[in-house]
N, C-alpha and C positions, 0 to 999 in steps of 0.2 A: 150499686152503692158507690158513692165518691172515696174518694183515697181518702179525705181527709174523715168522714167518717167511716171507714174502716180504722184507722189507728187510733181515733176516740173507743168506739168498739172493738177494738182487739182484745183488753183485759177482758170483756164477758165474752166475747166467741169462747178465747184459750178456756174460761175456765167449763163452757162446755162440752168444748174437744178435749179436757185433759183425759189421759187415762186414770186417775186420782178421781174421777167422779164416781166413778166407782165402789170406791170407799166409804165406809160409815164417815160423817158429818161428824161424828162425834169424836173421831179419830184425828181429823186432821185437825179440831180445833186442839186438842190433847198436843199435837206436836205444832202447832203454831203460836198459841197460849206459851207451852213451856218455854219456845225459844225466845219469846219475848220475854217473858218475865227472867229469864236468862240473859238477855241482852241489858236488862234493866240494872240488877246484883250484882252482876261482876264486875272485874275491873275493866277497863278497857283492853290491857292487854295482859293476858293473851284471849280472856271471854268473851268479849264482845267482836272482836275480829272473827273468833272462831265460830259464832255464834252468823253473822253476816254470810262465811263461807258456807257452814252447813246449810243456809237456807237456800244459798243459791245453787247449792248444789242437788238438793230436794227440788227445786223448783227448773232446774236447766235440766237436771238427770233424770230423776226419778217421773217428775210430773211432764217428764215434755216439752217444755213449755222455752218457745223461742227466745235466745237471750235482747231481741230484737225489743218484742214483745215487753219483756221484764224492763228493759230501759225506758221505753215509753212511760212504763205505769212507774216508773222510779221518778221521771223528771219534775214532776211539782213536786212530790214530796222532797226531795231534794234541795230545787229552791227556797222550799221554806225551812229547811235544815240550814239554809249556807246566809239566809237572812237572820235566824233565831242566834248562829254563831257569830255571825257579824256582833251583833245588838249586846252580848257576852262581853265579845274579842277586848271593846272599848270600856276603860273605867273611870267615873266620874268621880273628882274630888281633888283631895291632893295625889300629885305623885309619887309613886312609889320610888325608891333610891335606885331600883336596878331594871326603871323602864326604859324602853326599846325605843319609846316615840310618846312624844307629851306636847299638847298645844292648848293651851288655858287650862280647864280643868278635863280634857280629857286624855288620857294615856294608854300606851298599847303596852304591857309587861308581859314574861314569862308566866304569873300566877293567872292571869287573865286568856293569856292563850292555853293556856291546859285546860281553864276549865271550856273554851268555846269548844275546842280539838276533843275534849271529851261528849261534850253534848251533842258534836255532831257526828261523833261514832256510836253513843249510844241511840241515836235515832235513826240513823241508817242502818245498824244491824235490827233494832227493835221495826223498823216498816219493814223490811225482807223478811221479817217472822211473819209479821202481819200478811204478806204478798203469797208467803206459801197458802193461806186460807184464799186469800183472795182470788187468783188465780188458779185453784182448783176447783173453786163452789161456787155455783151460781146463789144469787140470791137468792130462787123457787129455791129450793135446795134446804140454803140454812134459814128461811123463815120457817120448812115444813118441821124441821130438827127443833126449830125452838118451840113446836106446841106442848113437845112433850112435859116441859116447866114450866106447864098452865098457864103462862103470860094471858092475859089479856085478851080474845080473839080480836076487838076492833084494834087496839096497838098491830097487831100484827097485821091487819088487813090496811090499816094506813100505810103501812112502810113497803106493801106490796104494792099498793096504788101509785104510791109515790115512785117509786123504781120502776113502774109502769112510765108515767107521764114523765119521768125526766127521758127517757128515750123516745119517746115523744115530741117532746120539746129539741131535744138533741136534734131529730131529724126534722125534724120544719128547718129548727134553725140553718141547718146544711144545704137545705133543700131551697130556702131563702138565697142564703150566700152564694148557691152555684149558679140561680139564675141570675144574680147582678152582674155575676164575672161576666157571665157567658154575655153579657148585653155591652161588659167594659164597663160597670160601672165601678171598679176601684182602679182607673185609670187616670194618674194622677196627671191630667191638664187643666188650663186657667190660671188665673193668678194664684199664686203662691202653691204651685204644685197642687191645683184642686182641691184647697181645704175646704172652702163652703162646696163642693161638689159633694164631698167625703161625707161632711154633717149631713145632708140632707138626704144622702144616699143609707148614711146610719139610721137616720130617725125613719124613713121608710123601711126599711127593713124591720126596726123595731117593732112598730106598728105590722107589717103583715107578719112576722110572727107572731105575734100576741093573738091575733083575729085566726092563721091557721092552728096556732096551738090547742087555741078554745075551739075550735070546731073537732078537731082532731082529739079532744077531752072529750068532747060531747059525744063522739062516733064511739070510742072504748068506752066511754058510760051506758053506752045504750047497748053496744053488743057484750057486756057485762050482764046485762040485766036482762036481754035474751036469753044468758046462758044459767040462769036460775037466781043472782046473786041478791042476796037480801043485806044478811047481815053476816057471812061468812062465804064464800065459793070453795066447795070442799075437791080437794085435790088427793087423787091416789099417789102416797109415796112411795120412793119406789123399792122396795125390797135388795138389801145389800147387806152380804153375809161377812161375818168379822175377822180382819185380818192381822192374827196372833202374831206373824211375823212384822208385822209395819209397828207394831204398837213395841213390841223389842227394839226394833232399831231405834226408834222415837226416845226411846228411856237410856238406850245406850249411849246414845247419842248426847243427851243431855246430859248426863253421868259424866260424860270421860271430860267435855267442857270443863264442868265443875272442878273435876279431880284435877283437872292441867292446872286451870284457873289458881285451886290453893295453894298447888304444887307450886307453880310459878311464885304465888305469894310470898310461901315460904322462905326462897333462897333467899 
């Protein structure tokens, strides 16, 4: 496996190496669920900080799980945190008396930076809630957790397929990519630092992935259908015994949040 898809694949490896897989499904959504919906209600400070810290410390301490790792699966969500506050930061109309920066109608203020600086703490503590589920559960895992609330068996058997065929796709794609390098073809020579070399070296690639992807669909559909699958492929789950003390610290945890959170309010 190439570097580069090893650190597309790190989030699902960590969440099969975690020690946390262990745990009921139902557990960790309990303490990723609360800390979101915690990162969501409180204020920013002191909740929602506090809220970002516990997760990562659940998820570097508790779970294992490399802060290497956690930074990778952080950086798109991130971007799009640092674009969504961008799009806030700016405010269109007239301006305000006590802005920072005004050019036609739009302006940078104090009321405008609070609220970006707010939205983009409330979504990076709210994904690192979201990343403690993430990174300790595979997907087999929590599609098998979600039959027990009778969903639909085909919904569930799509969203299996599909988490199938995107690593799938993932690795053609890779597999495409390594052999162009390996032949030089994103070696930028010719006029204009090889731009028509680049296009036409993209649109080949597009093309044999698309042609290895289908083929590579058709091989998983068929050894699919080797292995009995009609209209469901029944999987043994796996037996995991409940643990009284994870689900305490989970509530404590979210408890003393709150309790600072008010506390702080209050003064």
């Amino acid at each position: 496996m190439s570097a580069h898809s090893h650190h597309i694949n790190a989030l699902d490896d960590a969440a099969w190496d975690s020690p946390w897989r262990r745990r009921r499904v139902g557990e960790k959504v309990l303490c990723s669920m609360g800390l979101v919906l915690t990162a969501l209600l409180t204020p920013v400070w002191p909740g929602t900080v506090l809220v970002a810290v516990a997760a990562v410390c659940f998820i570097i301490g508790s779970a294992r799980i490399g802060p290497r790792v956690l930074a990778e699966a952080m950086t798109g969500p991130a971007i799009f945190l640092v674009l969504g506050g961008v799009s806030v930061l700016f405010s269109v109309g007239q301006s305000p008396t006590d802005a920072w920066w005004s050019l036609g109608a739009l302006s940078i203020g104090p009321t405008s930076a609070a609220q970006a600086l707010r939205l983009f703490l409330h979504g990076m503590a709210g994904t690192l809630a979201v990343m403690v589920l993430a990174t300790t559960t595979p997907m087999v895992d929590l599609l098998t957790w979600l039959r027990r609330f009778r969903i639909p068996e085909p919904l569930l058997e799509i969203a299996n397929l599909t988490y199938r065929l995107l690593f799938v796709l993932l690795d053609t794609m890779l597999t495409v990519m390594e052999a162009q390098r390996c032949r030089l073809g994103d070696n930028p020579v010719g006029p204009m630092r090889g731009l028509r070399r680049r296009w036409e070296n993209t649109a080949a690639a597009i093309g044999a992935i698309g042609v290895l992807a289908w083929e590579r669909a058709g091989r998983l559909n068929e050894g699919m259908s080797h292995r009995g699958f009609e209209t469901t492929l029944a999987t043994l789950p796996v037996r995991r015994t409940a643990s009284p003390g994870f689900i305490v610290t989970t509530v404590v945890v979210i408890a003393a949040i709150w309790a600072i959170s008010w506390g702080v309010s209050a003064l």
